[in-house]
C-alpha positions in Angstrom: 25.5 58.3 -97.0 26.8 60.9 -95.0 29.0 60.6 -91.8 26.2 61.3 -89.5 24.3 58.3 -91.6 27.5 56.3 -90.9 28.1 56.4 -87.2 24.1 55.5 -86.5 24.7 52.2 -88.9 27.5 51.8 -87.0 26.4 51.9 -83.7 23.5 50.0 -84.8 25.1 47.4 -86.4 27.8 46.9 -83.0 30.9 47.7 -84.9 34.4 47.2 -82.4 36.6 49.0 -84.1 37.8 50.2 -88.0 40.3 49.1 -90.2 41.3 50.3 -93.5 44.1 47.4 -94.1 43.2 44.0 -93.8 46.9 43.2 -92.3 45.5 44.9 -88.8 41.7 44.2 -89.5 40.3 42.6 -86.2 36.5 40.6 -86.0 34.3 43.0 -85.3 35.4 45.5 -87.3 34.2 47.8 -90.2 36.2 47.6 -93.3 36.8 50.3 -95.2 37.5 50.1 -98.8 40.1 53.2 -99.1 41.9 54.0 -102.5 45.6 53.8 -102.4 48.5 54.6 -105.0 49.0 50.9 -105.5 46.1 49.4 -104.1 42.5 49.6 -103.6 40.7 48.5 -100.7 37.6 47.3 -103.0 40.1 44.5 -104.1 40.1 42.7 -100.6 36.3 42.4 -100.0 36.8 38.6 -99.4 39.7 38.5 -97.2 38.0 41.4 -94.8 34.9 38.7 -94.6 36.8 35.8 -93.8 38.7 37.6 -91.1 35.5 38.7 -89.4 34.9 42.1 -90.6 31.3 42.7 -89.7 30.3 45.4 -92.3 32.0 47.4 -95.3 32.4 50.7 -96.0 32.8 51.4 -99.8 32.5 54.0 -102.7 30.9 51.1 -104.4 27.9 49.1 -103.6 28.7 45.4 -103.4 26.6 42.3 -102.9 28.4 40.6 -99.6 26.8 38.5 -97.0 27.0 41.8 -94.7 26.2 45.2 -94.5 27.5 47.4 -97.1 27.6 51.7 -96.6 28.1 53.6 -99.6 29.6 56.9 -99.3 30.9 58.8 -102.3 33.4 61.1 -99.6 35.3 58.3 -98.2 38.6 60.2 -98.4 36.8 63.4 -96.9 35.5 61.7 -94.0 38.1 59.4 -92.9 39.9 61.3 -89.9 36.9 62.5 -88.6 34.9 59.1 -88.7 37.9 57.6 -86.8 38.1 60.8 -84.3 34.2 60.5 -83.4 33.7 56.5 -83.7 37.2 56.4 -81.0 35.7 59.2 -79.0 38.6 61.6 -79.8 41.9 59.9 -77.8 44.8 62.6 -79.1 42.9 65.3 -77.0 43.6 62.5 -74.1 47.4 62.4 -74.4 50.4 64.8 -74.9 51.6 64.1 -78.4 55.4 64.6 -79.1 56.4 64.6 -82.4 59.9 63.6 -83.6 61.2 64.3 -87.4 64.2 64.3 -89.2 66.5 61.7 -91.4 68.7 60.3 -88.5 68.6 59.8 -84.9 64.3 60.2 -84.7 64.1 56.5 -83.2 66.8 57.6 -80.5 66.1 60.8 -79.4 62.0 59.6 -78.9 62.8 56.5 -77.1 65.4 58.8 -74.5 62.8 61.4 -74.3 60.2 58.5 -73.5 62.8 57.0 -70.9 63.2 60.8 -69.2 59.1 61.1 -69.1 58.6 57.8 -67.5 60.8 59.3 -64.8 57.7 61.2 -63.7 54.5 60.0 -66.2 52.8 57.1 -67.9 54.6 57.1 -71.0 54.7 55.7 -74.9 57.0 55.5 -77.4 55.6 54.4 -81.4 58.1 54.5 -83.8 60.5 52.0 -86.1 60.8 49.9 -83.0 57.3 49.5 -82.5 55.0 50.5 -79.7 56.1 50.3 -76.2 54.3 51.2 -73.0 54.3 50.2 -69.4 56.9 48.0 -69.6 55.7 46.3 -72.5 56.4 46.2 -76.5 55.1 45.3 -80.1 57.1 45.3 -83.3 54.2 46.7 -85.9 56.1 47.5 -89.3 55.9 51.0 -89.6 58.2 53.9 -88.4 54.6 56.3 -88.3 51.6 53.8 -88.3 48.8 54.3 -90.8 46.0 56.9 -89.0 43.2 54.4 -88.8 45.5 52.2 -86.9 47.4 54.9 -85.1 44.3 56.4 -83.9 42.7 53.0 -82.4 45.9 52.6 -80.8 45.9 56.0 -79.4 42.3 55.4 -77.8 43.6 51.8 -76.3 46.6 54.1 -74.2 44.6 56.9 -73.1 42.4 54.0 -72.0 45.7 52.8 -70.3 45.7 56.5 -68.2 48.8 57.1 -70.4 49.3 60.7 -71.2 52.0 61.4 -72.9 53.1 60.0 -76.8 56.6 60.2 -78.1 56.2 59.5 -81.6 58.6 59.5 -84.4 57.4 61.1 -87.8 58.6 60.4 -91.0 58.4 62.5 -94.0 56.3 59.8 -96.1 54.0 59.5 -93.2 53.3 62.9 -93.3 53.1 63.9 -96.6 50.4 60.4 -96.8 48.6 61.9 -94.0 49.3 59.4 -91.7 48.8 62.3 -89.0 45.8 63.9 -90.2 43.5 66.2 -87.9 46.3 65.4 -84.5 47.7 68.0 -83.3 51.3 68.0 -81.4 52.1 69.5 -78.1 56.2 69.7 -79.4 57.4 69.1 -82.4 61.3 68.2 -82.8 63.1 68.6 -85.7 66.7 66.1 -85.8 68.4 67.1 -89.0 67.9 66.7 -92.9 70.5 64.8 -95.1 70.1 63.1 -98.1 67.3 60.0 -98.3 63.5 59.5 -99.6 64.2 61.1 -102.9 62.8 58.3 -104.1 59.7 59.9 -102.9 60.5 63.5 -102.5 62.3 63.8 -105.4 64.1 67.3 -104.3 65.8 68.6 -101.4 63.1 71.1 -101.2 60.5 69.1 -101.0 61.9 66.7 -98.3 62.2 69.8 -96.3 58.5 71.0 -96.9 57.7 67.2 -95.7 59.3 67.8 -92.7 58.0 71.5 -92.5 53.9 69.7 -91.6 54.6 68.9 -88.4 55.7 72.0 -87.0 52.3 73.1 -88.7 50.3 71.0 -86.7 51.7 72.5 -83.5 49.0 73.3 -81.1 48.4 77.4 -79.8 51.7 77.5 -77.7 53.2 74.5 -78.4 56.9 74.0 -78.2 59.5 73.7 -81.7 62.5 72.4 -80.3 64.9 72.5 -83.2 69.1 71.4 -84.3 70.4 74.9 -84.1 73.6 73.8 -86.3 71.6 71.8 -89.1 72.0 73.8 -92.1 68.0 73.9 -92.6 67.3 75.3 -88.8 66.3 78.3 -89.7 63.1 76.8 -92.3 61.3 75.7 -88.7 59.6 78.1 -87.3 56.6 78.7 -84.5 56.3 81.3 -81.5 58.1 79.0 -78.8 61.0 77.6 -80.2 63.9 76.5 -78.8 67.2 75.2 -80.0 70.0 73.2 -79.0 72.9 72.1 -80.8 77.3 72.0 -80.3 77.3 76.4 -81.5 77.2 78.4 -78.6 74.3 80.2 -80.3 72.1 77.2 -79.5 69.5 77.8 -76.3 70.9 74.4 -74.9 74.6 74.0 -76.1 76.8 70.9 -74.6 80.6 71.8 -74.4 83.4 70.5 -73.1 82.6 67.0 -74.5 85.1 64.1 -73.2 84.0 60.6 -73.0 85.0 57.9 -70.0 84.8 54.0 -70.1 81.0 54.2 -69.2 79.7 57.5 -70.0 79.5 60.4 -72.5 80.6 63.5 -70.5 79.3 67.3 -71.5 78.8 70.9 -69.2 75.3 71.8 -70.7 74.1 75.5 -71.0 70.5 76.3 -70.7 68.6 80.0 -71.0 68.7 79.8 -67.3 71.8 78.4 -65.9 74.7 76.5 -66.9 74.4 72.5 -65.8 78.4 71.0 -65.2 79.1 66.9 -65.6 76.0 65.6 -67.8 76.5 62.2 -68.4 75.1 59.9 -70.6 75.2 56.1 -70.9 75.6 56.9 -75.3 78.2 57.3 -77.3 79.3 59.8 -80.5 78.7 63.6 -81.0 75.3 62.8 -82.8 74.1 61.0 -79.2 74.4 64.1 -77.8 72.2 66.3 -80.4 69.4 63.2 -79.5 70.2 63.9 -75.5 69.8 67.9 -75.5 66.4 67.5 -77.4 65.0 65.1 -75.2 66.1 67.2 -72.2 64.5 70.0 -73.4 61.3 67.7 -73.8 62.0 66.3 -70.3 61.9 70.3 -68.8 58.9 71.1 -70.7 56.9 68.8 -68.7 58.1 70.1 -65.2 60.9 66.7 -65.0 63.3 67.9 -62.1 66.9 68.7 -63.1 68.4 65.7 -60.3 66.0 63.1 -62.1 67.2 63.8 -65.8 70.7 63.5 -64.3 70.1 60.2 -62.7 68.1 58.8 -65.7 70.7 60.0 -68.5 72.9 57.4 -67.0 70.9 54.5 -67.3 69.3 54.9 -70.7 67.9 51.6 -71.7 69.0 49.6 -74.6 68.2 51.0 -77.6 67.7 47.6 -80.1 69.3 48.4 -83.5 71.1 51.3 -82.8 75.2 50.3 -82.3 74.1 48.0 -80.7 77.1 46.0 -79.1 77.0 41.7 -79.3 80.3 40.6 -78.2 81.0 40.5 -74.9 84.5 38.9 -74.0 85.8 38.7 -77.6 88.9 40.7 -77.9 86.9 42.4 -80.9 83.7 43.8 -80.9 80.3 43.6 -83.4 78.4 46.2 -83.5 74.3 46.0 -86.1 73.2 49.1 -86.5 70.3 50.5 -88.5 72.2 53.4 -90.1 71.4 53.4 -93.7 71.7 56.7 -95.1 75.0 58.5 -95.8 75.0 60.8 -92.8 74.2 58.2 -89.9 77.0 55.9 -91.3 79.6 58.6 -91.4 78.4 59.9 -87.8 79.3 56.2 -87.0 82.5 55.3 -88.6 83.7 58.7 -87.3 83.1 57.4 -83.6 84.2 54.0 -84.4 87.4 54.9 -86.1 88.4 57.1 -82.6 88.1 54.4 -80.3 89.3 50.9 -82.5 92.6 50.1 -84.3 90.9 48.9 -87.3 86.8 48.9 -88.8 85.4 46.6 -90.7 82.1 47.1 -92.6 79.1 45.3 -94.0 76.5 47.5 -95.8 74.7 47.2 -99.0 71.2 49.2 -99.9 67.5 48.5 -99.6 65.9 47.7 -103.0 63.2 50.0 -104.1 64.2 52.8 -102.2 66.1 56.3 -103.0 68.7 55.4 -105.6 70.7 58.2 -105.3 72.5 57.8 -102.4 73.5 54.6 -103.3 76.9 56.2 -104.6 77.3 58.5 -101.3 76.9 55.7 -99.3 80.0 53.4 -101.6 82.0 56.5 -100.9 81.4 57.1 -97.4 82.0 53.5 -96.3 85.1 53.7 -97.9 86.4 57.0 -97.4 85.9 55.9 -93.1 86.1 51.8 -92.4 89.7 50.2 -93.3 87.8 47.3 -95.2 84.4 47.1 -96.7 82.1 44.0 -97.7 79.6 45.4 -99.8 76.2 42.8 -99.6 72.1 42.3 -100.1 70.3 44.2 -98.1 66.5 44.2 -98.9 66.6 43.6 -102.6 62.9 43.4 -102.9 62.5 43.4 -106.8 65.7 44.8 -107.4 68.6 42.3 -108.7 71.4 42.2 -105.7 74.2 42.7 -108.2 72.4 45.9 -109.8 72.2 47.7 -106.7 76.0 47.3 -105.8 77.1 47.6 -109.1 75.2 51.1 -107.9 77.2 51.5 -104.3 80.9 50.9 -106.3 80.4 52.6 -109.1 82.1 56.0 -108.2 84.9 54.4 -105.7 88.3 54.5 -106.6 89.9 53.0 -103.0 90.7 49.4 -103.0 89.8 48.2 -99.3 86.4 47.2 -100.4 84.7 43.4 -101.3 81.8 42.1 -102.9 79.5 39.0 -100.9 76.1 39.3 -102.1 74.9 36.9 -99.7 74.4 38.3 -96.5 74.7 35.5 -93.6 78.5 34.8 -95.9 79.2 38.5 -95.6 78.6 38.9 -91.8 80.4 35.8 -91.1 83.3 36.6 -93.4 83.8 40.2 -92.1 83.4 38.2 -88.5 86.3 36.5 -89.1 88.7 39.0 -89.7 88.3 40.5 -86.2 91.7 40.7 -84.5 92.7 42.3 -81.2 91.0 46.2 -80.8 89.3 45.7 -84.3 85.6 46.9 -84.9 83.3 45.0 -86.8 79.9 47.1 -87.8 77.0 45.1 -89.6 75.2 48.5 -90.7 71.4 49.1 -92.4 69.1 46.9 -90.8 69.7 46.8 -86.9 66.9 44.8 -85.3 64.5 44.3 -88.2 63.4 40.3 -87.9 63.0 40.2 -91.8 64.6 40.0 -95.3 62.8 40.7 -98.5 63.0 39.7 -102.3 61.4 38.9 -104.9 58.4 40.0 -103.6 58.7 37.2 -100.8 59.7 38.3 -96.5 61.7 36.0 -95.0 62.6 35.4 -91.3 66.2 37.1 -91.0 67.9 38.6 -88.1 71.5 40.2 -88.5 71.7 39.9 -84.8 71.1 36.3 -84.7 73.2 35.6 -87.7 75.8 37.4 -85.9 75.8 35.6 -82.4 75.3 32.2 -84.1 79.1 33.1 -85.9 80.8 34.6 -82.6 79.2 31.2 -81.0 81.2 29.0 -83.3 84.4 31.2 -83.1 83.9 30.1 -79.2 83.3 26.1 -79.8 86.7 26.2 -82.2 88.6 27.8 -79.4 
C-alpha cells in the first residue's frame, strides 16, 4: 500500500492521531509497527489494542480485531505520512535549534524567556515541554518525530510561533528531526560524552554537524567562537559569540555582584555597557550571548533583553540552589560530563571556603569518561563522595571502581547508596561551605536493574536540611 493508499484508509477509517511507541499512543490512534535497534513495533500489537489504537500500520499482515495496512516502505514514508496526516505544523512555527554537550537546556530555555518578551513561545528539551505558562516532563531531551511532530501541530494550533528546541546528537543521527527545517541553528560546544554511541570524536562532531544542514535558505548559525571545533560549522549567515575579541558578540569586563552577573557586550553594531544577568559562571554567559543574538534576530528591542536578562526564571536542575538560611548552601545540578562539572567546581571554588561533592555515573552510557570525570571531581572539590547514579544493568561498584581508578588524591569516599551519600556529604556543611549533588538535577527517577523508581535528589535533599532544622 502506498502512502496515497494510506492517508484515504486513514481518513476513512477516522484516525486522531499516530503513534509509533505505545508509551505516547492515545485512543484513536493509528499504530505503527516501526523497526528499532532493540525493538520492533510488531512485538506490541496487543498493548496498542488494549490502549485503543483504532488501526495498525505494519510491514506484516496480522489477524487483529481491527484494520491492518501493509506497506513494505514503512521507514520511507514515515516523515512524510506524519507531515501530510498533521497538515504540515513546522512550516507554522519558527524552529530554533540548540546543539552541543553542555549548556543546550540553558541557553534554549533563556532564549525562550527573551522571545516571550515579544511572541508566543516554546521551549522542548530535557526539561520537558513548556508553553504559555504551562509544562510537561516527557522523557526525552529531543522527542521521537512521530511525537515531536503531533506536538508541533497542537502549538501552532496554540497560535505559538516560535520553538526553541534543544538537539542532541543521538536524536539527530536517529532522525528524530527528519524532513524539519531550522530557522537558527546554535551550536554550544563539544567535549567528551556519547562515545558510547559515537564512538569517535569525529563522529560526535559530524552528529552535531546535521543540524546546521537543515538550516533553511538564509537561516542564521550562531556559533561558540572560542570552542576548539567553531570553525567545522559553517552556513552563509553565521554569527559568533564567545569571551576572544574575535567573536561578533564578545562579553568583557566580566565582574559579578551579590545578584547579578555583570559584562560590557560588543556587537557588529555597537558596543552595549552593564549587561546583567540573574546567572552565575563564565559558561552562563556563552548560554546568555547566544540567546541574545537569537533574541535580535527576531526584532526583540535592546531595553527589553536588558530588562528580561535580569529576571531569568528558574532554571530546574541547573545549580540549582535549596538552602535558604543555612549558613551552607546545596546546590543539584545536572552536570554529568567532564566539562560541565569543571565549569562548575571552578565557579563554586571562587565564591565558598570549602566544596563538597556527590557524583557517580549513569549505567549504560559512555564509559570513557568515567575516569575524566574521578579526576576532575578531585582535581576541583576539597572532598568527594563518589555514589549510584543510574546503574540500570550495570553493578554500582563496577562503575566506581571505573570513576577511581586513575586517582591518586585522597579527599575522595565511596557511599554507593545515594539517599546515605547526599545526606552524609549534607552533614559536613560548615560555615561558607558548598555542597553540590551533581548528575541528575531534577529528574523524578532512579533506574536499575531494569526497574524506574520514584527518586528525587531535590527532595532527598530538603527532607535532610529539614531534619538538620528540627535537631536545632
Amino acid at each position: 500500500m502506498n502512502l496515497k493508499n494510506i492517508l484515504k484508509e486513514i481518513k476513512k477509517l477516522k484516525i486522531t492521531g499516530i503513534a509509533d511507541d505505545t508509551r505516547y499512543l492515545q485512543e484513536g490512534d493509528l499504530f505503527v509497527c516501526r523497526k528499532g535497534a532493540s525493538e520492533d513495533g510488531n512485538r506490541f500489537l496487543e498493548q496498542a489494542i488494549l490502549q485503543g489504537a483504532k488501526a495498525i500500520l505494519s510491514e506484516e499482515s496480522h489477524q487483529l480485531p481491527i484494520p491492518v495496512l501493509v506497506s513494505e516502505k514503512i521507514e520511507e514514508i514515515f516523515p512524510e505520512l506524519l507531515f501530510r496526516f498533521y497538515d504540515y505544523p513546522q512550516y507554522e512555527l519558527n524552529l530554533i535549534g540548540i546543539t552541543g554537550t553542555d549548556g543546550k537546556t540553558t541557553t534554549a530555555s533563556i532564549t525562550e524567556h527573551l522571545l516571550n518578551q515579544k511572541f508566543n513561545s516554546c521551549y522542548i528539551g530535557t526539561n520537558g515541554i513548556r508553553h504559555l505558562g504551562q509544562s510537561e516532563k516527557t522523557g526525552y531531551t529531543t522527542l521521537p518525530l512521530c511525537l515531536l511532530v503531533r506536538n508541533l501541530r497542537l502549538l501552532a494550533d496554540k497560535n505559538i510561533r516560535h520553538l526553541v528546541m534543544e538537539v542532541s546528537s543521538q536524536g539527530l543521527v536517529n532522525r528524530r528531526t527528519e524532513g524539519l527545517e531550522f530557522q537558527i541553528a546554535v551550536f554550544t560546544n563539544l567535549t567528551h560524552e556519547h562515545l558510547d554511541t559515537h564512538k569517535t570524536m569525529e563522529n560526535y562532531l559530524k552528529a552535531k554537524q546535521i543540524l546546521f544542514s537543515k538550516l533553511v535558505k538564509g537561516g542564521l548559525g550562531v556559533v561558540n567562537y572560542d570552542s576548539p571545533y567553531a570553525n567545522y560549522f559553517k552556513c552563509k549567515n553565521l554569527l559568533s559569540y564567545g569571551l576572544n575579541e574575535k567573536a561578533d558578540f564578545q562579553a568583557y569586563n566580566i565582574r559579578e555582584t551579590r545578584k547579578y552577573t555583570v559584562f560590557d557586550l560588543k556587537t557588529p553594531k555597537e558596543n552595549w555597557p552593564d549587561v546583567r544577568v540573574n546567572l552565575f559562571g563564565n559558561y552562563n554567559i556563552y548560554n546568555t550571548l547566544a540567546s541574545i543574538i537569537t533574541a535580535l534576530h527576531y526584532n526583540i528591542p535592546k531595553s527589553v533583553i536588558f530588562k528580561a536578562l535580569e529576571d531569568i526564571p528558574k532554571i530546574e536542575g541547573r545549580l540549582e540552589l535549596l538552602t535558604k538560611n543555612e549558613n551552607f548552601h546545596v546546590y543539584v545540578d545536572f552536570a554529568h560530563t567532564p566539562n560541565a562539572l569543571k565549569e562548575i567546581l571552578t565557579h563554586l571554588k571562587h565564591h565558598y571556603k570549602r566544596v563538597f561533592l556527590v557524583i557517580g555515573s549513569a549505567g549504560g552510557k559512555d564509559k570513557s569518561k568515567r575516569p575524566l570525570l574521578g579526576l576532575t571531581a578531585v582535581s576541583l572539590a576539597d572532598h568527594v563522595i563518589f555514589t549510584s547514579e543510574d546503574p540500570r544493568f550495570e553493578k554500582p561498584e563496577d562503575i566506581i571502581a571505573e570513576i577511581i581508578e586513575d586517582i591518586k588524591n585522597d579527599n575522595f569516599q565511596i557511599i554507593k547508596n545515594r539517599k546515605e551519600a547526599i545526606k552524609t556529604a549534607i552533614m559536613m556543611g560548615q560555615k561558607g561551605d558548598a555542597i553540590l549533588i551533581a548528575g541528575k538535577g531534577n529528574d523524578d527517577y532512579f533506574e536499575e536493574n531494569g526497574i524506574i523508581y520514584p527518586y528525587s535528589d531535590i527532595e532527598v535533599a530538603e527532607r535532610v536540611l529539614e531534619e538538620i532544622k528540627k535537631r536545632s
